[in-house]
MARDO-858156 format. One line per 2 residues: their letters; for each residue x, y, z of C-alpha. Coordinates in steps of 0.05 Angstrom, whole numbers, plus 32768, in hexadecimal, padded with zeros to 4 digits. Layout:
! MARDO-858156
A = X,Y,Z  ...
//
This chain:
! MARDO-858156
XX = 8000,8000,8000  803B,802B,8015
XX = 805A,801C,7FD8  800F,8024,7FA6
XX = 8010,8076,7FCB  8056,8085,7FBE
XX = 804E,8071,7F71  800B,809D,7F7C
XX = 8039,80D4,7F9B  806D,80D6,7F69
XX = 803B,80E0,7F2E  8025,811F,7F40
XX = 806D,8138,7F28  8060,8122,7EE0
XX = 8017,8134,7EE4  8026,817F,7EF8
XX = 8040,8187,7EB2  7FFB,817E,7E95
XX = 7FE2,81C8,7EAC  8013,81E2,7E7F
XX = 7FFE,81B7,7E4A  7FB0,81C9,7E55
XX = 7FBC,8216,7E51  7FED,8213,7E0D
XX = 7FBA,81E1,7DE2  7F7B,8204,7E00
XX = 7F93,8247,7DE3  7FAF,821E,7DB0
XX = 7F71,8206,7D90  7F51,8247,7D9C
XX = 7F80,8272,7D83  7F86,8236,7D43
XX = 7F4D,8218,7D31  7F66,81F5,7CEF
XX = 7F95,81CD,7D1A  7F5A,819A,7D2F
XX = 7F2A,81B1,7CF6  7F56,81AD,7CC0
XX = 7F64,81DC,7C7F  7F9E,8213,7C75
XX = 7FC2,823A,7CB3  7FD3,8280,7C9D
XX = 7FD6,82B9,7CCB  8002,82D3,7D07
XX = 7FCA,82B4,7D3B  7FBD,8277,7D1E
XX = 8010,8270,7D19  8012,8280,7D61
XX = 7FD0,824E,7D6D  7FEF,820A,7D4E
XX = 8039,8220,7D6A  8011,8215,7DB4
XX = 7FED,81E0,7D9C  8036,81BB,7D8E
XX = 8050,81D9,7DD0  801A,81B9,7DF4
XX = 801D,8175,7DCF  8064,816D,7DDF
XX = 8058,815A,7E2A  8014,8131,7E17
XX = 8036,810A,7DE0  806E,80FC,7E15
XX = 8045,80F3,7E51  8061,80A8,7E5A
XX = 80A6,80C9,7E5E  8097,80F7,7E8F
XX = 807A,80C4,7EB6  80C3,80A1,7EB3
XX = 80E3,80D9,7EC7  80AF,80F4,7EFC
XX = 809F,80AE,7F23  80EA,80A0,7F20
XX = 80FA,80E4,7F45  80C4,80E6,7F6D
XX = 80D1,80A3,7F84  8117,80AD,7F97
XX = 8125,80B7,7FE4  8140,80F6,7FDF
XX = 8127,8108,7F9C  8163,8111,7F7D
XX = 816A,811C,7F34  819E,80E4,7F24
XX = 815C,80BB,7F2F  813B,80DB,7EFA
XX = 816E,80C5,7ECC  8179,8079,7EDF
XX = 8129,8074,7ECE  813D,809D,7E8D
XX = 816D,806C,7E7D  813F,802F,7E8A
XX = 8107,804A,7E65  812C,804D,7E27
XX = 8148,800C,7E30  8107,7FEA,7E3C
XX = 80D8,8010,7E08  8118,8002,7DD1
XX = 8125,7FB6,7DDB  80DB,7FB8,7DDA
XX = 80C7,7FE4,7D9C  809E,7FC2,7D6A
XX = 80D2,7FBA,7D3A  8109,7F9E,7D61
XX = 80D5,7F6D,7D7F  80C0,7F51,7D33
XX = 8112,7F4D,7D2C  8119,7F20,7D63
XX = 80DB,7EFC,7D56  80BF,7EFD,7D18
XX = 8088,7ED9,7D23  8066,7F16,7D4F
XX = 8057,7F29,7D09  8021,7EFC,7CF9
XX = 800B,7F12,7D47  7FE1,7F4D,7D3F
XX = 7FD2,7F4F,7D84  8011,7F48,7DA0
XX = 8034,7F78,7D71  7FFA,7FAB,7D8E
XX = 8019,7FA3,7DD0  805B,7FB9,7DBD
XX = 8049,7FE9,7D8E  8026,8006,7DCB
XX = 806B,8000,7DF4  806E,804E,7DFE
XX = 803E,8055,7E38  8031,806A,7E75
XX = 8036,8025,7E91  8082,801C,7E81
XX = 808F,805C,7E93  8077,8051,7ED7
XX = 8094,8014,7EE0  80DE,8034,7EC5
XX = 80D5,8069,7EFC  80D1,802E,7F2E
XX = 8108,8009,7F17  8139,804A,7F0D
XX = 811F,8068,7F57  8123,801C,7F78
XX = 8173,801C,7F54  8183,8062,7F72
XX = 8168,8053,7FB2  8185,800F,7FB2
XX = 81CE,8022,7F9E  81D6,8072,7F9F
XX = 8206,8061,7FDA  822D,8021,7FC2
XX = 827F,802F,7FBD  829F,7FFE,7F82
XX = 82E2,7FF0,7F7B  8316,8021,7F7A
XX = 8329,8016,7F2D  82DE,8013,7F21
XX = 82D8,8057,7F54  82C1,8081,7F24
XX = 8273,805E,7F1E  826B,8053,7F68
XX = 822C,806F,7F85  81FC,8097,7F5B
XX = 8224,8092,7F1F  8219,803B,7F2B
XX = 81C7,804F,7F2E  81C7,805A,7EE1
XX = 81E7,8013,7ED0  81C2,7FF4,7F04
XX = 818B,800D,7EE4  81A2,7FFF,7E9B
XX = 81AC,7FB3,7EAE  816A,7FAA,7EDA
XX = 8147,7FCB,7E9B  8161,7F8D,7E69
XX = 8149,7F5B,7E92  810D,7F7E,7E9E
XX = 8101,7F89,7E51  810D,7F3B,7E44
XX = 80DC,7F24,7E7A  80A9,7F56,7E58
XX = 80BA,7F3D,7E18  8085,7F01,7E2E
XX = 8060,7F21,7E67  804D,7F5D,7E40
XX = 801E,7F45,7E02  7FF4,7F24,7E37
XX = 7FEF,7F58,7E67  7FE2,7F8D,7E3A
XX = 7FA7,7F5F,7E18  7F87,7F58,7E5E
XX = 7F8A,7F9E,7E67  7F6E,7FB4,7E20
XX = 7F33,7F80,7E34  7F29,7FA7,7E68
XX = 7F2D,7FE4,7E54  7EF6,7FD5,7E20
XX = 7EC5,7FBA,7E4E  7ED1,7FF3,7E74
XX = 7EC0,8017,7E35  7E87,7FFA,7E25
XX = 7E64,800D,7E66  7E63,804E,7E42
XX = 7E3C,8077,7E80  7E3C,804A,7EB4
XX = 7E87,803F,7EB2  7E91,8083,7EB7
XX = 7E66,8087,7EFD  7E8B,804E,7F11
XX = 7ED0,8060,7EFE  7EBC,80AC,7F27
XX = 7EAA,808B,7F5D  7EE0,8060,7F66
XX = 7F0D,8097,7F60  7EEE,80C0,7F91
XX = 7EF2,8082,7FC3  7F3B,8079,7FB4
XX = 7F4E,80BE,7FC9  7F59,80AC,801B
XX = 7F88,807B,8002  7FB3,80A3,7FD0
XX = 7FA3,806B,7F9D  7F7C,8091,7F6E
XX = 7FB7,80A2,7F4A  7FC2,8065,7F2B
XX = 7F72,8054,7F1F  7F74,8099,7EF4
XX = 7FB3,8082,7ECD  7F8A,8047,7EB0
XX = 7F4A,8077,7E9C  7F6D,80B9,7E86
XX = 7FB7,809B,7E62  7FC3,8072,7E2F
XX = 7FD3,8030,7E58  7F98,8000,7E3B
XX = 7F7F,8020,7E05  7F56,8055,7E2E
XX = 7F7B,8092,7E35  7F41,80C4,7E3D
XX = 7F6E,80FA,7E54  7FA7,80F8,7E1D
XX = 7F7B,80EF,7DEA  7F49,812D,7DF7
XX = 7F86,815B,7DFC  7FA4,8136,7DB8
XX = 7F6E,8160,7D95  7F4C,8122,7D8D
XX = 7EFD,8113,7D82  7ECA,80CF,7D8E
XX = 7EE6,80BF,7D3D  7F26,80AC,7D5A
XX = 7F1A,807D,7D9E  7EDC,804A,7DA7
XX = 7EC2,806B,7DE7  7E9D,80B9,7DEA
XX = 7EDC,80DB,7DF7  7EE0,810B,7E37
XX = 7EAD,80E3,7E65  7EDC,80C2,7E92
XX = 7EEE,8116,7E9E  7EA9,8137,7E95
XX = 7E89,8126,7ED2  7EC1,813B,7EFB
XX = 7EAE,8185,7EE6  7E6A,818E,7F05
XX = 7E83,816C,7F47  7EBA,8196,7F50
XX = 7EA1,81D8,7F3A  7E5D,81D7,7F59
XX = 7E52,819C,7F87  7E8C,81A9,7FB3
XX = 7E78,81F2,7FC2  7E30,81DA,7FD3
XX = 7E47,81A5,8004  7E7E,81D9,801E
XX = 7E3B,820F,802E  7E0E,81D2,804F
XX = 7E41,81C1,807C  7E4D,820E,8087
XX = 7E0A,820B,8097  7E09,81D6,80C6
XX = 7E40,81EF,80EE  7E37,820E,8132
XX = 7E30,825C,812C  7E6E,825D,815D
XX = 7E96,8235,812F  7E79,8252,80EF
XX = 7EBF,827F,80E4  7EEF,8254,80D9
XX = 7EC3,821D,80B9  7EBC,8255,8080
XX = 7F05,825B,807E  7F17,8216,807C
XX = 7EE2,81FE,804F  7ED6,8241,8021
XX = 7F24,8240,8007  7F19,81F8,7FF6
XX = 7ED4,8201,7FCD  7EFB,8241,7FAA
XX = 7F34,8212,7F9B  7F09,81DC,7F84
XX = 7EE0,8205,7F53  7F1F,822B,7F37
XX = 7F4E,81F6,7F2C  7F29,81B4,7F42
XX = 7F56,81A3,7F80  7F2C,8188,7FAE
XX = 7F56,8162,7FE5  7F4E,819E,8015
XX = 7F09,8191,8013  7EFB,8151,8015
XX = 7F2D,813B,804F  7F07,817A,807D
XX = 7ED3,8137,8086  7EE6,80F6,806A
XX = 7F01,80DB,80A8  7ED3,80F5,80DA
XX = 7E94,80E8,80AD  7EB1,80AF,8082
XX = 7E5E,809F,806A  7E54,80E5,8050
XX = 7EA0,80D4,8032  7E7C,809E,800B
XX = 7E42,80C3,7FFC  7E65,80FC,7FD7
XX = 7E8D,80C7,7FB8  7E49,80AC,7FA0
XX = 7E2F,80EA,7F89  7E74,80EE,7F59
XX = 7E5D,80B4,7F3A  7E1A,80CB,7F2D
XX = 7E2F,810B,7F0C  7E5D,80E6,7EDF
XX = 7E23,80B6,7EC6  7DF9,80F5,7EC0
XX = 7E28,8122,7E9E  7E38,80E6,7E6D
XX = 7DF5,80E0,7E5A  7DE9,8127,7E54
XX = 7E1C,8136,7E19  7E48,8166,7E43
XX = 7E8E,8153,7E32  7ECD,817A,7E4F
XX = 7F1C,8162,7E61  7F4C,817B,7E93
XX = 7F96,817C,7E91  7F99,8180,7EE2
XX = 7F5A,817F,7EF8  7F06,818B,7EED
XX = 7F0F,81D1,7F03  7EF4,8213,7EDB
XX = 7F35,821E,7EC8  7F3D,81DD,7EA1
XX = 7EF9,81E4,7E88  7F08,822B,7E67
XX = 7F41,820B,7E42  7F22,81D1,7E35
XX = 7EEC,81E5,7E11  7F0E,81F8,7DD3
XX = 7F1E,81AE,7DC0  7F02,8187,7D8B
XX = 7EEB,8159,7DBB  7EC5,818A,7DE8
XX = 7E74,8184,7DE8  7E3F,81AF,7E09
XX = 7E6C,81CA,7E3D  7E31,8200,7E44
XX = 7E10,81C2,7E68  7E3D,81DB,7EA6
XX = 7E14,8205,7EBB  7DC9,81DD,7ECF
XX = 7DFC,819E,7ED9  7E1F,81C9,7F05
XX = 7DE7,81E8,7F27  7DC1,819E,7F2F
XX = 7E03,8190,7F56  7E11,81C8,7F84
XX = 7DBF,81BA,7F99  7DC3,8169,7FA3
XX = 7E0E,8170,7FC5  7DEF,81A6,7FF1
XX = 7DAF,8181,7FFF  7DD1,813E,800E
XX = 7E03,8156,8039  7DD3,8182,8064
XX = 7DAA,8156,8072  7DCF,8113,807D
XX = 7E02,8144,80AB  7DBE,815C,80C9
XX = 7D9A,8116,80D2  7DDC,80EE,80EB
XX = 7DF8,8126,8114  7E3D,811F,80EC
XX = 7E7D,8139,810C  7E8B,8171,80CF
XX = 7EB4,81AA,80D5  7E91,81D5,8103
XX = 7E51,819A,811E  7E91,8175,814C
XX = 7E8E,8169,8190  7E96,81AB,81BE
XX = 7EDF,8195,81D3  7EF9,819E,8187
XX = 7EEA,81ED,8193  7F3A,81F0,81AB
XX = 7F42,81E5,8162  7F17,821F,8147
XX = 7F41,8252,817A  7F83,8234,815E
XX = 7F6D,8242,8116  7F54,8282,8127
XX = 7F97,829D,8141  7FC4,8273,8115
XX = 7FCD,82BE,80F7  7FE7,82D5,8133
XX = 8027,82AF,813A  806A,82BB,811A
XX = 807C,826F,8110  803B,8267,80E3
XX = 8046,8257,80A2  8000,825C,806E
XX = 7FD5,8251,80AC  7FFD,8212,80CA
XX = 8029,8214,810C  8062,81F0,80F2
XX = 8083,81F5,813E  803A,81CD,8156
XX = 803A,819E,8113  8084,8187,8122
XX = 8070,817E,816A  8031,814E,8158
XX = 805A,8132,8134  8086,811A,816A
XX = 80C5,814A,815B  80F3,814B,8129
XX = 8115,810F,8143  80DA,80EA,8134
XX = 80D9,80FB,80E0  80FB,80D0,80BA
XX = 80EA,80E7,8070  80C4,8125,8059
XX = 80A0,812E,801D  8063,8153,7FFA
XX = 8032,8144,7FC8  7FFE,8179,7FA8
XX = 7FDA,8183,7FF3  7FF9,8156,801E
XX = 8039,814A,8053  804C,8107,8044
XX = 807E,80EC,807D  80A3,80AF,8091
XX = 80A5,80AC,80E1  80CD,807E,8117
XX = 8092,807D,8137  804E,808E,8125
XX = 8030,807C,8167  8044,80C1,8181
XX = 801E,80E4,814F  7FEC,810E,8170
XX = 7FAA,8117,8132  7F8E,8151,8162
XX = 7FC2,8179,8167  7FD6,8172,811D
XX = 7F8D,8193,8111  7F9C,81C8,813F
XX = 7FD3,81DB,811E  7FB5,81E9,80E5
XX = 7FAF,81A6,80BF  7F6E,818F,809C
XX = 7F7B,8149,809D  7FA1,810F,80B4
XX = 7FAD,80CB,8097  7FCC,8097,80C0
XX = 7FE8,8060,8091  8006,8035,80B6
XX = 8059,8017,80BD  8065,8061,80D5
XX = 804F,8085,809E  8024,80BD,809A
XX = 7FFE,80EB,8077  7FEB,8135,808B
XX = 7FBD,815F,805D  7FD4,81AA,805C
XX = 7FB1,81BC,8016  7FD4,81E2,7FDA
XX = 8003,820D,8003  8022,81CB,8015
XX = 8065,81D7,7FF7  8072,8214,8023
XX = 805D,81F7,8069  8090,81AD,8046
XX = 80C3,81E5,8044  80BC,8203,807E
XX = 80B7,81C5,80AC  80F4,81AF,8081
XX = 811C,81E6,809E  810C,81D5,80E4
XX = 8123,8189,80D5  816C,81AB,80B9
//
């Protein structure tokens, strides 16, 4: 499991490269519309449109490599570059010795194979590149400190990672040589049932990834649905320029559905819990939980959100994941068709909308006004009926909490609302922190003992959610300011 979040963790390096991609092929295609339409490009702003568009293209044509490059960093235990090259070098090992061509060389009999030549014509995905990030990070972590021989000095410790690497890589490339054909056939079989669910997949896939978000595992659930790892690839394709001519499923609805949810439905549920909050309390719930609905609409981060109740309230947890799903067999059915690069926030949806294979995105606004009303009904009154423990409805002893928040401000060692002198304390100390690190909204830490870890006071301080995962490590949600409270708890670990 440790292992599942850390692969989770370290795509969200590769994956920030997308926003970059969204903005140049959204202005792109507007700017250029013969570049998906087709027909003559004359003109300074068309020039400028399809120069974008091929800015843009170069990271989603070369998303599998980025992946290599990303997981292998982001895997490393320091995060050290050298990393990044070592699953470099095995990634061009692998996807060579495995190209299409080389393959019929060897055997020539793949020829006459049509499904097996598929699979390693498809060798340049996201799939290998993951799996080359592993086995470059797992070499640097392995043998970054390993001394050779003195006549053999010269390659000892990270220099030995890239042939450790290069070696691992052939062996690795021969054992897929067999493995691969059938695993990629299982997964194209499964990506076209998936497929042919048409709607309900799409509610099902939501939900699921919704439900994986506690865990950290949605990462690698979306990396089936949105890349190009079994034929599905909702994601690269949309921003490709592509329409429903060029894949067998309506392209965009493993995204659409997202849109809706995350634009609408999380600022309804954010006001009925508002609402349901003592008046006492009512301050800092609007604090906590209006920043996260702004940040959800804007740019679809929702994590800040979401972990304000899923622990305390894990059945409304399920509940909103539920209503995810629904959307996403509603908006599928509906027509409304739209694609992020990041995430289903307004952002993404304003650059999104200029692709071919964007339908109806007008339909955002009564699908996003049917959610902001059902979230908002649902939540008020299942927090109402049940008596749930929401930001703001807990028990009168959590009001220590509110106070904290409230004067957070106040104090010179606060860094974007957090104590970092209280955080390190609940912690247990500096002594206690074995390995730092930070994804898009959360601490992610390595203890010597997690025992010591004190959930309450990590609140008080300023946290909006804790995840205990067990073999000492741990997970503290912060939000998107995360990198400067990492940095700043960093310095007091120096």
């Amino acid at each position: 499991m440790k292992f599942l979040q850390k692969i989770g963790k370290s795509l969200m390096l590769p994956v920030a490269c997308l926003p970059l991609c969204g903005i140049l092929m959204g202005l792109g295609y507007l700017l250029c519309p013969a570049s998906m339409q087709g027909g003559e490009i004359t003109g300074l702003v068309p020039t400028i449109g399809i120069f974008l568009v091929k800015a843009g293209g170069a990271l989603i044509d070369h998303i599998a490599l980025l992946f290599a490059v990303g997981v292998g960093v982001g895997m490393a235990d320091d995060q050290n570059g050298t990393a990044g090259l070592t699953a470099l070098v095995s990634w061009l090992i692998i996807t060579t010795l495995l190209q299409a061509d080389f393959v019929k060389l060897l055997a020539p009999a793949i020829a006459d194979q049509p499904a097996s030549l598929l699979a390693f014509q498809k060798i340049e995905n996201p799939f290998i590149g993951i799996l080359a990030g592993i086995i470059g990070a797992q070499s640097y972590n392995r043998f970054k400190n390993t001394d050779l021989p003195e006549w053999l000095a010269f390659f000892s410790r990270k220099r030995s990672t890239v042939i450790i690497s290069g070696l691992s890589s052939i062996l690795v490339a021969a054992v897929l040589f067999f493995v691969w054909p059938v695993l990629f056939g299982a997964l194209v079989s499964l990506g076209q049932g998936i497929a042919g669910m048409g709607a309900v997949g799409a509610g099902i896939y939501a939900f699921l990834n919704r439900l994986l978000i506690p865990l950290g595992l949605h990462h690698a659930l979306n990396n089936v649905f949105w890349f190009d790892t079994i034929g599905l690839g909702d994601l690269t394709h949309f921003w490709a320029g592509h329409t429903d001519a060029d894949v067998p499923w309506s392209l965009g609805i493993y995204m659409s559905g997202f849109f809706p949810c995350m634009m609408f439905g999380i600022p309804g549920a954010a006001l009925a819990i508002i609402h349901c909050a003592d008046r006492k309390k009512r301050k800092y719930v609007v604090g906590i939980l209006g920043s996260a609905a702004l940040c959800s609409f804007v740019c679809g981060i929702t994590e800040p959100f979401e972990f304000a109740f899923m622990f305390v309230a894990p059945m409304l947890y399920v509940v909103y994941a539920l209503l995810y799903g629904l959307f996403s067999y509603v908006t599928a059915l509906a027509g409304f068709r739209a694609g992020f690069s990041f995430s289903a926030g307004a952002t993404d949806l304003m650059f999104s909308s200029s692709l071919p294979a964007a339908q109806d995105t007008w339909q955002i606004v009564p699908l996003g006004l049917a959610a902001f009303v059902i979230f908002y009904v649902v939540f008020r009154v299942l927090i109402r009926k049940f008596n749930l423990p929401t930001p703001g409805n807990e028990a009168e002893d959590s009001n220590d909490m509110a106070d904290a928040l409230e004067t957070a401000g106040d104090r010179a060692d606060v860094v974007e609302g957090v104590d970092i002198a209280s955080l390190l304390a609940a912690l247990g100390g500096k002594d206690n922190i074995l390995i730092l690190d930070n994804c898009a909204t959360r601490l992610r830490l390595e203890l010597k003992d997690d025992s010591v870890v004190d959930e309450k006071r990590l609140k008080e301080a300023g946290a909006k959610g804790v995840i205990m995962l067990g073999e000492n490590s741990v997970q503290v949600v912060i939000g998107m300011k995360v990198q400067k409270v990492a940095d700043a708890l960093d310095e007091q670990l120096k």
